[in-house]
C-alpha positions in Angstrom: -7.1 22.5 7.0 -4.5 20.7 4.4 -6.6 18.4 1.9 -6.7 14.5 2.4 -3.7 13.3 -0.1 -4.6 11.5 -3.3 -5.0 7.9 -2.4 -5.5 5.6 -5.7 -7.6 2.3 -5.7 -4.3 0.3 -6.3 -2.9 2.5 -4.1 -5.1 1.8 -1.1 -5.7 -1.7 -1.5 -1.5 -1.8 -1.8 -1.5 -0.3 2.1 -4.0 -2.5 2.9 -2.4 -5.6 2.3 0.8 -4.4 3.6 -0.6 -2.7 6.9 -2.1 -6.5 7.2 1.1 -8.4 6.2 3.8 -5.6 7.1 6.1 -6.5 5.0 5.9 -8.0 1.4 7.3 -8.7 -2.0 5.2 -7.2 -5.4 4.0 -10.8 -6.5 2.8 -11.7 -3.4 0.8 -8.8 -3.3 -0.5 -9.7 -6.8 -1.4 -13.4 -4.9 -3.0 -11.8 -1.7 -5.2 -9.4 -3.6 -7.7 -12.4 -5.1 -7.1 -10.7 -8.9 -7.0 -7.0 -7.6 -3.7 -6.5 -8.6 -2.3 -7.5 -11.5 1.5 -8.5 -12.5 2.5 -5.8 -15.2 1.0 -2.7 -13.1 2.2 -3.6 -9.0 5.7 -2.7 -9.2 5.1 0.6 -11.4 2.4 1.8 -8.5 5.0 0.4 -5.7 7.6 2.9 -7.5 5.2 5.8 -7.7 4.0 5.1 -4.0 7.8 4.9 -2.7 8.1 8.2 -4.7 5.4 9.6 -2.6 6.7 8.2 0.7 4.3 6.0 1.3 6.0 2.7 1.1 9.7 1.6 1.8 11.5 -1.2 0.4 14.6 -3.2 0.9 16.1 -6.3 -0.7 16.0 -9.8 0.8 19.0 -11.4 1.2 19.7 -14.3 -1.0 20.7 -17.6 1.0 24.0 -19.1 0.0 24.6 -20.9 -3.0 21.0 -18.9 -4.4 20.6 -17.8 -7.9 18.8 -15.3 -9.6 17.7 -11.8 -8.6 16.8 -10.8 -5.0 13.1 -10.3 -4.1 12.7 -6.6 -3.0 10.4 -6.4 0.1 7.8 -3.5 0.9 6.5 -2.1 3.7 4.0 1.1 4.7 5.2 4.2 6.2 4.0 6.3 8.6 2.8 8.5 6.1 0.4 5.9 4.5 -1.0 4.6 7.8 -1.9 8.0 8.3 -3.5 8.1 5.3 -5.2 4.7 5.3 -6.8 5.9 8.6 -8.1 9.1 7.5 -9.4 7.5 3.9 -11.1 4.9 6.3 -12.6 7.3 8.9 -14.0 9.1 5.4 -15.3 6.1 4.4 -17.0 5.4 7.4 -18.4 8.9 8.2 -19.9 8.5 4.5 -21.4 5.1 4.5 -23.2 6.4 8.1 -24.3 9.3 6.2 -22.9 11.5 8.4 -21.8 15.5 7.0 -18.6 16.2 7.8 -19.5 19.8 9.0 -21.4 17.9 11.6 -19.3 15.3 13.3 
């Protein structure tokens, strides 16, 4: 049996929001998270997780006549909802107090 991958804090609540949202940019992550995330650290964990495979990104269009840079839009991979789920199911066998070796 393979070990659970490393899932941070940031890293988690990132998958969270996104598994909730599907698809966002960094600062709206930083708005959705109620203080969770901050501005200087989301878009150095987003490149570490995209690194890892467990988010994708893309860039949003800019309208016509737009300036300024394009936002760059995340999403989860299959990878991290597999993740999330087995991190949660952990969770939840451990807040029940169940052993692991039992269930």
């Amino acid at each position: 049996m393979s070990d659970l991958p490393s899932l941070s804090a940031t890293e988690r609540l990132i998958i969270e929001l996104l598994a909730e949202h599907e698809e966002l940019f960094g600062l709206r992550m930083v708005q959705l998270s109620d203080g969770r995330l901050k501005r200087g650290t989301v878009y150095v964990t987003l490149g570490r997780m995209q690194e890892k495979g467990y988010v994708e990104s893309r860039q949003e269009p800019l309208p016509p006549g737009a300036i300024g840079l394009p936002r760059r839009l995340y999403r989860p991979t299959a990878l991290a909802m597999r993740i999330l789920a087995a991190w949660q199911a952990a969770q939840a066998h451990y807040i029940a107090g169940v052993n692991p070796q039992e269930a």
